[in-house]
N, C-alpha and C positions, 0 to 999 in steps of 0.2 A: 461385455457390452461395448459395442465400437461408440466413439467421442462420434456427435454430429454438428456441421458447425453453428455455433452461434450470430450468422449476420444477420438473421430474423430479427424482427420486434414487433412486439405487441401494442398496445394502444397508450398513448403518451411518451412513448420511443423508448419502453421500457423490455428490456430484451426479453425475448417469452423464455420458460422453463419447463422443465418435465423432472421424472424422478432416476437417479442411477446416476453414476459415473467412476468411469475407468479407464483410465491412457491407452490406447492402444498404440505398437509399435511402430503403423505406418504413420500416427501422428506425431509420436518421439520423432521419429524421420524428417517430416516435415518442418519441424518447428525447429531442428538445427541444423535445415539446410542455409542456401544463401540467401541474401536477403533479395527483397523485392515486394512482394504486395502481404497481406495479412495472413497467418497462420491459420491452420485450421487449429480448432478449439470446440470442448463440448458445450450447447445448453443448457445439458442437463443439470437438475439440482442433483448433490447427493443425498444417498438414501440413510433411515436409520441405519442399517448395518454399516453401512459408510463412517458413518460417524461413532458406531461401537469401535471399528476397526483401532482412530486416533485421537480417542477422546483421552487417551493417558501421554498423549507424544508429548516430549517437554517444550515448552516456549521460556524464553529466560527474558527478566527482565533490567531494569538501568545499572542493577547491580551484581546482577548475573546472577542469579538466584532462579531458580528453576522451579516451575508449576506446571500441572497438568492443560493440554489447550481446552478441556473441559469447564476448569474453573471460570474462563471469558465467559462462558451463556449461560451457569449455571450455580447459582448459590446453595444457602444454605437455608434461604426462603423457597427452593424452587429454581424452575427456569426462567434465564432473565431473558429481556430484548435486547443483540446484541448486533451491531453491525462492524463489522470485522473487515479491515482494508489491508489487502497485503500488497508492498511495495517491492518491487524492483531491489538492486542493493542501493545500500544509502548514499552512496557520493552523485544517483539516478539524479540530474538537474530536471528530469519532467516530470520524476515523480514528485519533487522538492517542488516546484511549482503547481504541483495536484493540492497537493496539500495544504500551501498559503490560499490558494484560494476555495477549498474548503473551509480553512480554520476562518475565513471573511463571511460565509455564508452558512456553516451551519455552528454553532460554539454548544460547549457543554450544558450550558443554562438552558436553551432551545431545545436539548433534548432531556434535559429530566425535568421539564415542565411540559412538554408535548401531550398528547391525549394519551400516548403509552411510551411512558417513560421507556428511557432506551440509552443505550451505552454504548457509543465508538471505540475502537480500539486497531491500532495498526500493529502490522506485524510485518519486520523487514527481515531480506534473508542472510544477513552479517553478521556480525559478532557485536553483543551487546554494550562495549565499551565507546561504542558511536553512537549511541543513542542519546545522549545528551549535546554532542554537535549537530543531529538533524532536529534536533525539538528546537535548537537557538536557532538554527538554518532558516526555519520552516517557521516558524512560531506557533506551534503546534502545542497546544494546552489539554489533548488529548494522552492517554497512557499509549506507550511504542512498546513492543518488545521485539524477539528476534527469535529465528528459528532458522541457524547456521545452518543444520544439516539437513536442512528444505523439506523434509518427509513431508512437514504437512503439507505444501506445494505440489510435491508429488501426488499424495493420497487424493489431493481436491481438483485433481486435472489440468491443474494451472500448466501453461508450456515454457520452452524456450527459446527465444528468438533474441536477432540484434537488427528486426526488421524496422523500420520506422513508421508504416503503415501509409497509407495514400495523400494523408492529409493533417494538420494541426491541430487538435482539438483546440473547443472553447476556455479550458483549464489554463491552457498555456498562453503567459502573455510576454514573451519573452524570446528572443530570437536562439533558433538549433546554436548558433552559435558562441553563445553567451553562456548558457546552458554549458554548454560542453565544456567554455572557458572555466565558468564556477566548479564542475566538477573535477577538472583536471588540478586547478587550483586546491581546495579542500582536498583530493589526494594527497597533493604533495604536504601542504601544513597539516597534515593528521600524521606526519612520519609514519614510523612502524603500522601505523592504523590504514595505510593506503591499501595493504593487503587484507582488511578484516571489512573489507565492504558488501564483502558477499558473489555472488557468478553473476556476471555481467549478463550474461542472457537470460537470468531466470526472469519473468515476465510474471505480475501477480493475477489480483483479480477483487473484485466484494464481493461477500457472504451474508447475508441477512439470517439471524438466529432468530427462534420466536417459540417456546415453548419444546426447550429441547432439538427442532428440527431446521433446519434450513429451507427458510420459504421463499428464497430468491437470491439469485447469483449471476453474476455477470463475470467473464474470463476474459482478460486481457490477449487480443489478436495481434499485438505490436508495440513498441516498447510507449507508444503512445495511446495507448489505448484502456485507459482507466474511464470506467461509467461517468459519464457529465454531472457534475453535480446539480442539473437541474432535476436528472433521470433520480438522483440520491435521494435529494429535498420529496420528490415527490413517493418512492418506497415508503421512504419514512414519513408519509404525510405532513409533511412543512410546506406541500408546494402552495396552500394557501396563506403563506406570510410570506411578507415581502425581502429577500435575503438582503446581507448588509452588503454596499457594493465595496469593493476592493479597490484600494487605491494600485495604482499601475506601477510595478517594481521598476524602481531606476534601473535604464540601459548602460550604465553609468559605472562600469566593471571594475574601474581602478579603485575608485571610492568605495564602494563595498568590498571589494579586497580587504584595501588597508584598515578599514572600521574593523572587521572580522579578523584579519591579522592581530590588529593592537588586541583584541577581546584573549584570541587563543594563545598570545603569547605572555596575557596575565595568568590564565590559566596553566601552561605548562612553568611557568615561573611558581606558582605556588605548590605544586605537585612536589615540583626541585624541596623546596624549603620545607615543605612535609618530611619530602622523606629524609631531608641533613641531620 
């Protein structure tokens, strides 16, 4: 089945869906050419079979411990409500700003009191030993894990691109070039970790789980192009409370630097004396 693209939306600017998906090679093509306007990318959802195919791929979590991506939607009550955000690699400064201003407007308490309980969960495509510099990064009070070897990005149609897309989303409140500066920065103080952030051009997407199946997905067209979190709030029926507004992240790059410097060099100071 050929990907068809997703610039469509349906009613409350919530991207419409259908059922199936599969990469095809003139979209691999497309998604790592040069950059310029958005990727194509499928709307479709995937199908059961889809999800027979990776419901055993591993996802590792903060301490690298390895689960099936099954156990995210699905216990041992049943199938849960699961809404699953995969990110970009971690050192991503648009994705780090998706997600502070997600964790201002939707938090964990909003979702297992909601009318159906439901569980967030991200997934980045680096290597799990960073997952505790984007949860301080981000302040993200949601569970992260990782899935290095991307299959399941792969299997879920997600593309690859280092396109930036036509225009800024609402997520981001922070200038490209600040962005770029924090991320180049966290490269270099993560030492040896600058290389475990994952492919710079893999591009994610949301996944809404809901009784075993996936009833709504949206796929990143550009490396800015994560679902608005008003389009989130309202999936998951939050859009009738009022979300908390986010205070505006200081432009103020030195100063966050060095806060985050002094933080990670108690950290690797303690690591040292561990292991003496």
């Amino acid at each position: 089945m050929t990907l068809q693209s997703s610039s469509s939306e349906g009613a409350g600017g919530v991207p419409r869906t259908s059922t199936g998906s599969t990469a095809s090679s003139e979209n691999q093509v497309n998604a790592d050419g040069p950059c310029g306007g958005d990727v194509d990318v499928s709307a479709e959802k995937p199908s059961t079979e889809d999800l027979k195919n990776i419901e055993d791929l591993p996802i590792l979590d903060v301490e690298g411990k390895s689960h099936p991506f099954k156990s995210l939607y699905s216990g041992e009550q049943g199938p849960k409500r699961t809404l699953i955000l995969f990110i970009r690699h971690f050192f991503c400064g648009n994705c780090q700003e998706y997600i502070r201003t997600l964790a201002s407007s939707i938090t964990p308490e909003s979702l297992t009191s909601s009318r159906t309980p439901t569980e967030l969960v991200i997934i980045g495509c680096g290597q799990p030993d960073l997952i505790p510099m984007y949860a301080e990064t981000t302040s993200c009070r949601f569970p992260i894990y990782a899935d290095p070897t991307r299959k399941l990005y792969d299997h879920l149609g997600m593309s690859r691109t280092l396109e930036l897309g036509p225009a800024r989303p609402d997520y981001i409140q922070t200038s490209l070039l600040s962005n770029v500066m924090k991320s180049i920065y966290q490269g270099v103080m993560s030492g040896r970790g600058a290389l475990k952030g994952g492919d710079y051009k893999q591009v994610g997407g949301e996944f809404l789980f809901e009784d075993g199946k996936i009833t709504w997905c949206h796929r990143m067209r550009n490396t800015r192009d994560h679902a608005e979190i008003p389009v989130l709030r309202k999936v998951l029926g939050l859009d009738d409370e009022r979300p908390p507004i986010r205070k505006r992240w200081s432009t103020n790059l030195g100063r966050a630097i060095s806060d985050r410097k002094r933080s990670w060099s108690r950290s690797r100071s303690r690591t040292r004396n561990e292991g003496a």
